[in-house]
C-alpha positions as MATLAB code, in Angstrom:
seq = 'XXXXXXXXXXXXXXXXXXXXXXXXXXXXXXXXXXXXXXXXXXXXXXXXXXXXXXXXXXXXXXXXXXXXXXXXXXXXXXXXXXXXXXXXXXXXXXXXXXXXXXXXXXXXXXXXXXXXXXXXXXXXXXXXXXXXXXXXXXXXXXXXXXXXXXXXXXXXXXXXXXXXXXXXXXXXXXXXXXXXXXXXXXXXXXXXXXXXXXXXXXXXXXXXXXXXXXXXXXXXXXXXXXXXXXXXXXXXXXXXXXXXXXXXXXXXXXXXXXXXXXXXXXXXXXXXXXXXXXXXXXXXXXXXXXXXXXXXXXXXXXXXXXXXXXXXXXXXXXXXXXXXXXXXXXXXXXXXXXXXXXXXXXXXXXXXXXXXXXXXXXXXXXXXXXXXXXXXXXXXXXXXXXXXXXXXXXXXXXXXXXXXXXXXXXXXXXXXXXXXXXXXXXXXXXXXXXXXXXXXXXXXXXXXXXXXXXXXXXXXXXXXXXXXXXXXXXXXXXXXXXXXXXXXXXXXXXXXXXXXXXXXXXXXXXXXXXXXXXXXXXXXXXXXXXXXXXXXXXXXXXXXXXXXXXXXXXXXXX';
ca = [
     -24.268  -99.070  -73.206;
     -23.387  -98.938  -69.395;
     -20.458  -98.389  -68.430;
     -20.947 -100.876  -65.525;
     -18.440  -98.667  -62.814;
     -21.220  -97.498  -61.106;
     -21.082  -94.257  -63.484;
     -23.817  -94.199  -65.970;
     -26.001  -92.010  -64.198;
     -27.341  -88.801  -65.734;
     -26.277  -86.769  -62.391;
     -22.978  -88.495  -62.637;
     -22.376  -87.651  -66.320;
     -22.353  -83.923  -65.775;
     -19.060  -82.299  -66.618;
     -18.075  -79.295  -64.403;
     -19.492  -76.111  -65.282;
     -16.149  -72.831  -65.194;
     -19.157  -70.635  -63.843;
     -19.733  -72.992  -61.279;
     -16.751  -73.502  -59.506;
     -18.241  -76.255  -56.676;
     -19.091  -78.687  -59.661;
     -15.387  -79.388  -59.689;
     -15.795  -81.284  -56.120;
     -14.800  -84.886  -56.985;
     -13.294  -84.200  -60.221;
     -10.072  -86.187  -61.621;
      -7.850  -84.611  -63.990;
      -9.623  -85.507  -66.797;
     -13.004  -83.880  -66.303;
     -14.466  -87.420  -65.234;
     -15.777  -88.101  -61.276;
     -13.755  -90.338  -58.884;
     -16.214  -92.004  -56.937;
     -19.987  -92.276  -57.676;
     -21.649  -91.178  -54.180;
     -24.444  -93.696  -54.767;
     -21.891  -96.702  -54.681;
     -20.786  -98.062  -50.681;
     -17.563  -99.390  -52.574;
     -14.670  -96.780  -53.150;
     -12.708  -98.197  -55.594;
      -9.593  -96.395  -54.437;
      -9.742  -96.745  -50.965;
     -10.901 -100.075  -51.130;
      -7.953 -101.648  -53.334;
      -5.874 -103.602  -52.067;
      -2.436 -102.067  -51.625;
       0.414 -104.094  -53.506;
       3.208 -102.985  -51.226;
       1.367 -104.468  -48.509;
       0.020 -107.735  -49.840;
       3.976 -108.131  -51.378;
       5.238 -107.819  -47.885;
       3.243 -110.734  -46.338;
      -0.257 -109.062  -45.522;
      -1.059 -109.051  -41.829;
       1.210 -111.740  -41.402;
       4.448 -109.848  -43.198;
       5.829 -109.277  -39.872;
       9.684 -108.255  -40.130;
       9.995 -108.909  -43.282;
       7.269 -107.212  -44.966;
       7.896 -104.225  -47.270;
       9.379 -101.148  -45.854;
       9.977 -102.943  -42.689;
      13.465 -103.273  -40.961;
      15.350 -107.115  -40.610;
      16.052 -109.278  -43.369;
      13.641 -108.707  -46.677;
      12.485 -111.681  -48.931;
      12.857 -109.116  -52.071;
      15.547 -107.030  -50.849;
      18.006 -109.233  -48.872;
      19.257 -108.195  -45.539;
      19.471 -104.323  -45.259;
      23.209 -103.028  -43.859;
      23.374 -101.519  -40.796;
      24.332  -97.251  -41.825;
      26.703  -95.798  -39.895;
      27.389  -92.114  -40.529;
      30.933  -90.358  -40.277;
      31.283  -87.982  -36.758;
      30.712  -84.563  -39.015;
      27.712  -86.671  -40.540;
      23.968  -87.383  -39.588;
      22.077  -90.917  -41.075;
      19.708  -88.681  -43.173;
      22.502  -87.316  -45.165;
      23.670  -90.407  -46.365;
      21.515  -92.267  -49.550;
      20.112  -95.990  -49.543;
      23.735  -97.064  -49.960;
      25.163  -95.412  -46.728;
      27.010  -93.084  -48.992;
      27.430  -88.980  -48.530;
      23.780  -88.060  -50.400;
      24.765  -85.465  -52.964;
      21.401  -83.306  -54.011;
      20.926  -82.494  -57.316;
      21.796  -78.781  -58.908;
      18.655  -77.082  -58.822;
      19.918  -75.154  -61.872;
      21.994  -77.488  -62.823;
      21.843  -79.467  -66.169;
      19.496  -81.902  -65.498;
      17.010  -78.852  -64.010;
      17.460  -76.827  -66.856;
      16.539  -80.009  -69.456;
      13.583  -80.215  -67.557;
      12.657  -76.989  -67.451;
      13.136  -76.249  -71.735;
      11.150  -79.903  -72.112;
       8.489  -77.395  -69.847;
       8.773  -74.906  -71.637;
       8.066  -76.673  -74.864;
       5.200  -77.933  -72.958;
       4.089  -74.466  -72.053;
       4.901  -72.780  -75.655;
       1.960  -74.992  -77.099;
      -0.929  -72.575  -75.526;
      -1.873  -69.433  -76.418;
       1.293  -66.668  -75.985;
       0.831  -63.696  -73.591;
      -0.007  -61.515  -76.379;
      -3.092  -63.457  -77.296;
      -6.070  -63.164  -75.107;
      -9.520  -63.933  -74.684;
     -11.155  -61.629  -71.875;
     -12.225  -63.681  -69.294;
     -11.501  -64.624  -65.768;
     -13.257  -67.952  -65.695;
      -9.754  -70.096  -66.362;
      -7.887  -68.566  -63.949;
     -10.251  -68.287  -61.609;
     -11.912  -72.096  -61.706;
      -7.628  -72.768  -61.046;
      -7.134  -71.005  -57.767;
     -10.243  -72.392  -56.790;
      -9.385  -76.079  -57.592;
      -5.877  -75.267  -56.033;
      -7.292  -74.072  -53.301;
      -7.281  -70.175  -53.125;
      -3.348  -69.948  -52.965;
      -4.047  -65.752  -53.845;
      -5.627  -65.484  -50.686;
      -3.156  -66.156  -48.475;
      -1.048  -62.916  -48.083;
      -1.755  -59.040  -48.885;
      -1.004  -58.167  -52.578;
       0.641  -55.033  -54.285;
      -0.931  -54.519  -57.707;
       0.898  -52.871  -60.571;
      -0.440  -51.842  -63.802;
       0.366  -49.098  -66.788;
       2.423  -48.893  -69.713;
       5.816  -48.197  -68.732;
       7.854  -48.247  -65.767;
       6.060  -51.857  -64.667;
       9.211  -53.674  -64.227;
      11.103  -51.120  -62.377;
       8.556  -49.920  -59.916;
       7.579  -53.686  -58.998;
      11.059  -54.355  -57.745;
      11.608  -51.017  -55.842;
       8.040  -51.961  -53.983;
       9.785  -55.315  -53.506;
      13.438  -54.262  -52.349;
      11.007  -51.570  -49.777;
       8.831  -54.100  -48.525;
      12.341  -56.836  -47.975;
      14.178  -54.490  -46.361;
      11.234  -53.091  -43.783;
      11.038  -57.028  -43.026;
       8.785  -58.664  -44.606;
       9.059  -62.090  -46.987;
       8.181  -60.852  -50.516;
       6.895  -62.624  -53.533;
       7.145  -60.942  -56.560;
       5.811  -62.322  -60.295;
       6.794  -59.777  -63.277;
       6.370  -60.340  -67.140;
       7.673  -60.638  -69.714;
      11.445  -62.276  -68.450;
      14.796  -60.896  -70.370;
      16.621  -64.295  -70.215;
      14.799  -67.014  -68.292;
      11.385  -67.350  -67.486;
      12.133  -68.436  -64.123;
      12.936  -64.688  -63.467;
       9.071  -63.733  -63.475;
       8.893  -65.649  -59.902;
      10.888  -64.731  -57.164;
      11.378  -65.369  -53.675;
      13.204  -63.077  -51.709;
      14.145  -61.197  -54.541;
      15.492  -64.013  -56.000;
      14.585  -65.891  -59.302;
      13.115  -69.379  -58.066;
      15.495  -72.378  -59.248;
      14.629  -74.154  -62.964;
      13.751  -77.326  -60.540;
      11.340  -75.330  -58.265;
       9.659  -73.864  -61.956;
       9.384  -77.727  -63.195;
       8.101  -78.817  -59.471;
       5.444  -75.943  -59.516;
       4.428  -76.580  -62.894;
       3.700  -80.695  -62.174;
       1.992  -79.402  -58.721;
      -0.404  -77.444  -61.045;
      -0.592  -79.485  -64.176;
      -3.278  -81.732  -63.468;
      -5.722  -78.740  -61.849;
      -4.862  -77.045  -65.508;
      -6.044  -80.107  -67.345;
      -9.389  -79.895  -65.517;
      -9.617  -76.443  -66.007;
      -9.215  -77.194  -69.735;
     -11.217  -80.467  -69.983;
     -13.936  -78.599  -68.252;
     -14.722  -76.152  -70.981;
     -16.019  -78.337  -73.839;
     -14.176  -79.048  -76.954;
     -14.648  -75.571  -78.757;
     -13.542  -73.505  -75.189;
     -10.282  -71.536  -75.084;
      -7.811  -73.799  -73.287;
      -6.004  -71.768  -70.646;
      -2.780  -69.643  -71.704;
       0.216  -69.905  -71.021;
       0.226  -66.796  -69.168;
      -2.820  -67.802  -66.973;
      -1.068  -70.913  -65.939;
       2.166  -68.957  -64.972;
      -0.084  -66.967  -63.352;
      -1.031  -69.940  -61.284;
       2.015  -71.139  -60.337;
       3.310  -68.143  -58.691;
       0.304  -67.708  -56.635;
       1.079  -71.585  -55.296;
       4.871  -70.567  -55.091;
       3.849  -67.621  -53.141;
       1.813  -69.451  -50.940;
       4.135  -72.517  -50.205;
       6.819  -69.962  -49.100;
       4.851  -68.859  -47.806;
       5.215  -64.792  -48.113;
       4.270  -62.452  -46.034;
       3.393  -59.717  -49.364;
       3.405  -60.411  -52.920;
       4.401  -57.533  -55.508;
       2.500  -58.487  -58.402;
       2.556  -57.015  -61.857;
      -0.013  -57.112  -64.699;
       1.053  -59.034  -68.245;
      -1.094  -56.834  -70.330;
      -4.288  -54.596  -69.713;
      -5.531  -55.181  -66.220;
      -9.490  -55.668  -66.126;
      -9.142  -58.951  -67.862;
      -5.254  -59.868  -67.110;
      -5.265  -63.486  -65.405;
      -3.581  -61.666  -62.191;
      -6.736  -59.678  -61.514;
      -8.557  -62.972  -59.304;
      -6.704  -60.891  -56.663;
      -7.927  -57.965  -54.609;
      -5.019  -56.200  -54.041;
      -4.657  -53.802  -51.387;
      -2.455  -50.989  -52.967;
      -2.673  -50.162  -56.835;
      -0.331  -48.885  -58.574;
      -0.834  -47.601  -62.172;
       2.222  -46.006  -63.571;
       1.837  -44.299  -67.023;
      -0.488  -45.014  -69.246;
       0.821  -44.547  -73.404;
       0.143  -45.981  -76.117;
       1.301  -49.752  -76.750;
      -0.619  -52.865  -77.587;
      -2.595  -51.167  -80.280;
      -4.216  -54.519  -81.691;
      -6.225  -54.697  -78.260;
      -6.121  -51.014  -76.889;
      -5.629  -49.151  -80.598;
      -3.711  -46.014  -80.419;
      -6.045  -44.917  -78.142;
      -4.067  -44.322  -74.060;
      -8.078  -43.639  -72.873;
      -9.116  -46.966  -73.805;
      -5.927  -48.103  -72.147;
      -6.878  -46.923  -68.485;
     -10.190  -48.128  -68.671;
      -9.275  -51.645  -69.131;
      -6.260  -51.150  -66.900;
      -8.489  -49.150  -64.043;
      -9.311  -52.352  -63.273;
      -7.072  -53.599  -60.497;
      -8.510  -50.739  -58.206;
     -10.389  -52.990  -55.909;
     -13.076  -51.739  -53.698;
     -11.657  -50.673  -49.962;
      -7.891  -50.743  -51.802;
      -5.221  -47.351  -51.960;
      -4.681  -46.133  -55.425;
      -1.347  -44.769  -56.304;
      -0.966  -43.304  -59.404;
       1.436  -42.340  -61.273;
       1.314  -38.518  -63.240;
      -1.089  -39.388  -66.274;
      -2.058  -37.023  -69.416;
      -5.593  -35.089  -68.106;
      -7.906  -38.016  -70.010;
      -6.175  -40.870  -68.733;
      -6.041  -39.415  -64.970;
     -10.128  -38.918  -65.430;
     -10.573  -42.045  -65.788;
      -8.648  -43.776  -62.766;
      -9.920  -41.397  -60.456;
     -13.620  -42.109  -61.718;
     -12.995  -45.513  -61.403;
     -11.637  -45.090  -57.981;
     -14.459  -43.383  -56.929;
     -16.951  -46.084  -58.298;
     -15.377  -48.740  -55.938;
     -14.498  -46.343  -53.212;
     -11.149  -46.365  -53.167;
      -8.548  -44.224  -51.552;
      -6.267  -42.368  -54.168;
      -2.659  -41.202  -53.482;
      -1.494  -38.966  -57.078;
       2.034  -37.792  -58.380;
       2.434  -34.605  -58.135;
      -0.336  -33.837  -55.245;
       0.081  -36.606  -52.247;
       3.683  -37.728  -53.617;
       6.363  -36.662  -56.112;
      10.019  -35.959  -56.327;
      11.255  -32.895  -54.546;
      15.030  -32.752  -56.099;
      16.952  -34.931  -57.896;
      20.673  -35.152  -59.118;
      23.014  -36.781  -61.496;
      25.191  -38.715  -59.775;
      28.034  -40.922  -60.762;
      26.242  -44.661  -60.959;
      23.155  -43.110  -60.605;
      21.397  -40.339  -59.265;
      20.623  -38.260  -55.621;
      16.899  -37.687  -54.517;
      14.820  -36.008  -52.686;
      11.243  -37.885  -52.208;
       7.551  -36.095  -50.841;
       6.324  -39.299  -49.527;
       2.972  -40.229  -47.905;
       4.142  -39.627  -44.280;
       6.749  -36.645  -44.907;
      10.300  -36.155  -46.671;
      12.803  -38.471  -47.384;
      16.010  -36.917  -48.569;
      19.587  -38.694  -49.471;
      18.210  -40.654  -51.741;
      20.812  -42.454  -53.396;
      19.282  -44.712  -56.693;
      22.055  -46.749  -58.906;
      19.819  -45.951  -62.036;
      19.666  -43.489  -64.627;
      16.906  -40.952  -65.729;
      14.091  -38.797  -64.377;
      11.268  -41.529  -65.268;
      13.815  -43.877  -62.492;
      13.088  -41.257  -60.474;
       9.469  -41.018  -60.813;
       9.059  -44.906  -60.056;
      10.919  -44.759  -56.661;
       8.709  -42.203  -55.955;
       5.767  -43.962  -56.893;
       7.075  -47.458  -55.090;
       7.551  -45.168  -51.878;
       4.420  -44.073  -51.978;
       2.625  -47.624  -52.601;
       5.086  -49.002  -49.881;
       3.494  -46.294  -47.431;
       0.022  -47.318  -48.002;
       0.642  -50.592  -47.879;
       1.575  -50.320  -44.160;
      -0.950  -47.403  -43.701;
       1.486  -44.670  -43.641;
       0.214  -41.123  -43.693;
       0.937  -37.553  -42.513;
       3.100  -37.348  -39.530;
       3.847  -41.313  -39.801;
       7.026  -41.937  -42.004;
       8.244  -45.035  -42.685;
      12.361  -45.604  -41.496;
      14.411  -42.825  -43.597;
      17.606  -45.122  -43.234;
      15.588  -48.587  -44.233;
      14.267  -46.506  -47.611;
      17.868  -45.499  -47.878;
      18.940  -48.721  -48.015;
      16.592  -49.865  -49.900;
      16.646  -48.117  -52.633;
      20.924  -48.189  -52.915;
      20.379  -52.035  -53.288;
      17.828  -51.922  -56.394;
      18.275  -53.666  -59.491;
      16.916  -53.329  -62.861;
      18.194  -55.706  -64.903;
      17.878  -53.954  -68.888;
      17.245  -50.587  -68.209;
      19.897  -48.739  -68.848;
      22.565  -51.251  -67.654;
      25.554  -50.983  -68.627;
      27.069  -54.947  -69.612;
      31.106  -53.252  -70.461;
      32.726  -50.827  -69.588;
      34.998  -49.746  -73.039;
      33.846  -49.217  -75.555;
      30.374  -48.871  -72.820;
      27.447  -51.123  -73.637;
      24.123  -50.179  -72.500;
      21.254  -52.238  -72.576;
      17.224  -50.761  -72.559;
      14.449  -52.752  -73.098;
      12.547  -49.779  -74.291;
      10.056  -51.052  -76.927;
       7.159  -48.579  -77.612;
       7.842  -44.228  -78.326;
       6.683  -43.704  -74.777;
       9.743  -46.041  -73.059;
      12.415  -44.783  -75.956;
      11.324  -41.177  -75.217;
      12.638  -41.395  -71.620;
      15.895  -43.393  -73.050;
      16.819  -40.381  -75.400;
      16.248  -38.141  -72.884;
      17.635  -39.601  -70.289;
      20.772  -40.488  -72.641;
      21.295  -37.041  -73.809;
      21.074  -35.981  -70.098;
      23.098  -38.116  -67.687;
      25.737  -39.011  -70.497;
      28.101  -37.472  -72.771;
      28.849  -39.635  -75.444;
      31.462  -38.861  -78.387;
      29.900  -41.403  -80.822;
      26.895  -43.305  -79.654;
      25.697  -46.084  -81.991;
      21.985  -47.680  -81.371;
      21.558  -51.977  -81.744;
      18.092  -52.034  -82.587;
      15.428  -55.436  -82.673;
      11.944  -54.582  -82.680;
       8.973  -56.826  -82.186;
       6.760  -56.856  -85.917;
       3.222  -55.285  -83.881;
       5.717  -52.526  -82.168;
       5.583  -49.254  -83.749;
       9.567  -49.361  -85.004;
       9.001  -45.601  -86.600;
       7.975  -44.012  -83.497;
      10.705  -45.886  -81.514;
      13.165  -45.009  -84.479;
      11.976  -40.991  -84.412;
      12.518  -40.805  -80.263;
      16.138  -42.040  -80.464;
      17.365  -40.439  -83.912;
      18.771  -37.357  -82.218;
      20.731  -38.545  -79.671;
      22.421  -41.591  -82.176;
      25.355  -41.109  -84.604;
      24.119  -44.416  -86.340;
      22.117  -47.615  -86.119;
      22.859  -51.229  -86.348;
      19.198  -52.766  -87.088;
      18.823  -56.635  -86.621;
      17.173  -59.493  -85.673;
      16.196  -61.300  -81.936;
      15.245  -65.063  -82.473;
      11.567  -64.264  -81.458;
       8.981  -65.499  -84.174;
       7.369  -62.258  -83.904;
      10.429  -60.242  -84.678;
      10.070  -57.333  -87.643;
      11.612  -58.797  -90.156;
      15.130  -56.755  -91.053;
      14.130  -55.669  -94.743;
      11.250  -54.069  -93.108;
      12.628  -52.227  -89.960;
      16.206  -51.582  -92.454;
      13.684  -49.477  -94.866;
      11.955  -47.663  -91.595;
      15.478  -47.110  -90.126;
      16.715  -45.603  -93.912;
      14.441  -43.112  -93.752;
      14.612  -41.636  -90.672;
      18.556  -41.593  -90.362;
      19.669  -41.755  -94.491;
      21.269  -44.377  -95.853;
      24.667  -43.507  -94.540;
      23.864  -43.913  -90.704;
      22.147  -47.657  -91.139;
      23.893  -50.778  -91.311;
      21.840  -53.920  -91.079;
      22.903  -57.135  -89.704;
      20.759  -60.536  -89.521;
      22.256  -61.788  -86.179;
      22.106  -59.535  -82.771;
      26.200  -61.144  -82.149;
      27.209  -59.737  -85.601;
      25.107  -56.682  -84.833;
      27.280  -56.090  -81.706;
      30.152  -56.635  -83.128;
      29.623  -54.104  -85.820;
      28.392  -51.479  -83.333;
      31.617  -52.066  -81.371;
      33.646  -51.434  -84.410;
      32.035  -48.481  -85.511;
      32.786  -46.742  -82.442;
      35.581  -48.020  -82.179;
      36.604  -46.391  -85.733;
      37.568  -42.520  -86.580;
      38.582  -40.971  -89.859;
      40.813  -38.186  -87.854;
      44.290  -39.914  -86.221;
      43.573  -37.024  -83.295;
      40.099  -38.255  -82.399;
      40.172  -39.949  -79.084;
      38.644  -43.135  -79.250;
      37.454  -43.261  -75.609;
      33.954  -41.813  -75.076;
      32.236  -44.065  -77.602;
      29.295  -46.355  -76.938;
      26.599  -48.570  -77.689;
      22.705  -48.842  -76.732;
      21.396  -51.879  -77.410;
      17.181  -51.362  -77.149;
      13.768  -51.945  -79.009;
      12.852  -54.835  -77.220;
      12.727  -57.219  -74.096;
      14.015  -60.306  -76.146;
      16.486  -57.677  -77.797;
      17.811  -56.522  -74.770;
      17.263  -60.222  -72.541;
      19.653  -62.094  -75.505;
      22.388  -59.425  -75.295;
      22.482  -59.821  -71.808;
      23.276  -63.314  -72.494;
      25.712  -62.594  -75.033;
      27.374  -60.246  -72.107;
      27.522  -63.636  -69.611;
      24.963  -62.073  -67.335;
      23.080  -64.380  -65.497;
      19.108  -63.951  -64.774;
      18.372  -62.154  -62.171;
];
């Protein structure tokens, strides 16, 4: 039957096709076109507009709507005066001091969970289905936010996190507005944008997600009723570019969720790449295999772009270097362009001495723990250099990097949350990350009694995490975090029994009473002549595990 709007047509019919992205031109939200070309009558622009018709037509005059006088609807309006330390526009519609809403305040944050709820009803981050037709029919419909500054890309296994914000403290303090979107978050999801080096607001997250909503709902509408709906990543993904862009910023640090050739982030062509290592995680896409890793995550080397990569096992460094060939790509490598010269344990931290691009930087001074740290300033030097073009002879400022790298901050890597008995929280959670935690544990501190909190996702290999940190704990305290996808305890207790004995596990259901018994068994000692000081506890196997004991701790997201 027509329709009789003027939109029965078969040309008018057509829904928009994700591999062509111009068939989205005169689109609404719900997949259907506004305005039938063929018609002379826009039914939009043609309406007649209430406001106006309430406030007299042509003839409204003074007292139409919106105008100033006396209003038949309103009643007269009151002349506003504003106080001397006061200016009209800071006064509301009742000539009283205008008070703006807590952008993190209550109301924000109810917003953002009702969001979030919103959100959490799309595929999760771990779930993906390789394609970059979603994210890429978005940006278009938005408008091509990702093209609007230069882009640091950052990709591997470990060391993501950490590297992303040294690029970003380097790239703030040589003077430049930064953007930087990381994943996963420890406490708030608002953490994975920031501006400035600061987590945007819960009401800028709601604002940016109701500025993208209805471009997602034509993305989704647009692939048919059996078509993979976007993720939840993908639309994250979206909003940061549009944050980004609004800022606007003058470079964007952005890092990979997981993979790289078919991560949502990878509609960008980013000038520098940055792969750190590549190990062994995500086995249910990449198996156990770190060579089928670094294909998919060779990826983000763009043709014309710098590669910087991190020191790789022989197989793995094969790969991004053919890869980087294919596209003709410039390669920077740890260990041949870049490395670390020295390095020593200091007290908060540790002294360095970096090879950079352009020449030496010495008096290094980085507040965090461990020769992998270490590595990743190196590596964020080095991606920082290319980025402006450094190169032999052309350093970037010594005392800048120096300052740079004094102000970094890693929230969960080896952060330390109280001070006696000392917590430390690591969100190691594959054998690579925990690896570089026992080693750098055993290293840079000298603990009488160290006992290990322990959460592990259920896909995580728990032994393998378990196996790197049983020499350097005296027990463990396995639990719990309040993700679905946690192992559940009877499993990871039974893993955790028979790699320490019976007599060095304790297992606890909730990460609070999990603390709490940590903090007492340190706190304990069979010999009267024991000093208690010296005693601590790691709390590790996991981003939620170690977000949610930051919380516990009263630190706020950062």
């Amino acid at each position: 039957m027509p329709r009789g709007d003027g939109r029965d047509s078969e040309e008018f019919a057509e829904s928009p096709d994700l591999a062509d992205l111009d068939s989205f031109a005169g689109v609404d939200e719900l997949g259907a076109r506004a305005h039938d070309p063929s018609d002379d009558t826009d039914p939009d622009l043609d309406a007649p507009d209430a406001a106006y018709q309430a406030g007299g037509g042509a003839g409204g005059g003074i007292g139409g709507i919106g105008q100033l006088g006396d209003n038949l609807a309103l009643g007269p309006v009151p002349d506003l005066v504003a106080p001397e330390d006061l200016e009209l526009h800071e006064l509301d519609d009742q000539g009283a001091e205008f008070a703006p809403a807590d952008p993190d305040g209550q109301q924000a944050r109810r917003e953002l969970l009702a969001v979030e709820a919103e959100l959490n009803l799309r595929w999760p981050e771990t779930k993906i289905e390789p394609s970059l037709a979603r994210i890429a029919a978005l940006v278009n419909l938005m408008g091509e936010p990702h093209r609007g500054y230069p882009v640091v890309h950052v990709a591997g296994t470990n060391g993501k996190g950490s590297t992303t914000r040294m690029i970003d403290a380097l790239l703030t303090r040589m003077g430049l507005r930064v953007g930087r979107y990381t994943s996963p978050h420890l406490q708030l999801v608002t953490e994975r944008i920031a501006l400035d080096g600061v987590p945007i607001s819960a009401a800028a997250y709601v604002d940016l997600y109701r500025d993208v909503a209805p471009y997602v709902t034509m993305v989704d509408n647009a692939g048919g009723p059996d078509a993979v709906p976007m993720s939840k990543f993908e639309v994250l993904t979206g909003m940061a570019f549009a944050a980004f862009a609004d800022a606007p910023v003058e470079a964007a640090v952005v890092e990979t969720g997981l993979g790289g050739s078919w991560d949502a982030t990878n509609v960008v062509d980013g000038d520098v790449a940055v792969i750190t290592p590549i190990g062994v995680d995500h086995v249910e896409y990449f198996g156990g295999d770190p060579a089928k890793a670094a294909v998919e995550k060779s990826g983000i080397i763009k043709p014309g772009s710098v590669a910087v990569i991190a020191e790789q096992d022989p197989e793995v460094q094969k790969i991004l270097l053919e890869r980087a060939v294919e596209v003709d790509a410039s390669v920077a490598r740890a260990g041949s362009e870049f490395g670390v010269l020295e390095r020593e344990v200091a007290v908060g931290g540790q002294m360095l001495k970096l090879q950079g691009l352009g020449g030496v930087y010495d008096d290094i001074f980085l507040p965090l723990h461990g020769a992998h740290q270490a590595a990743n300033a190196a590596l964020a030097l080095a991606a920082v250099e290319a980025f402006f073009g450094a190169g032999k002879d052309r350093k970037l400022v010594v005392e800048a990097v120096r300052e740079a790298f004094a102000e970094v901050e890693t929230p969960g890597r080896l952060e330390r949350v109280r001070a006696a008995p000392t917590v430390l929280l690591d969100a190691a959670h594959n054998p690579h990350g925990a690896k570089a935690l026992a080693a750098t544990v055993a290293e840079e501190f000298a603990f009488r009694r160290l006992v290990a909190v322990v959460g592990v996702m259920a896909e995580k290999d728990a032994r393998g995490i378990l196996d790197a940190l049983e020499p350097v704990v005296s027990e463990i305290v396995v639990t719990k975090n309040s993700s679905p996808r946690a192992m559940p305890l009877d499993e990871l207790n039974d893993i955790a029994i028979s790699i320490f004995g019976e007599d060095r596990v304790v297992a606890e259901g909730s990460l609070d009473t999990a603390l709490e018994t940590a903090i007492g068994l340190v706190e304990q000692s069979d010999d009267p002549e024991e000093p208690l000081a010296g005693g601590g506890v790691l709390v590790t196997g996991s981003v939620v595990t170690a977000g949610e004991a930051r919380t516990l701790f009263g630190k706020e997201p950062a």
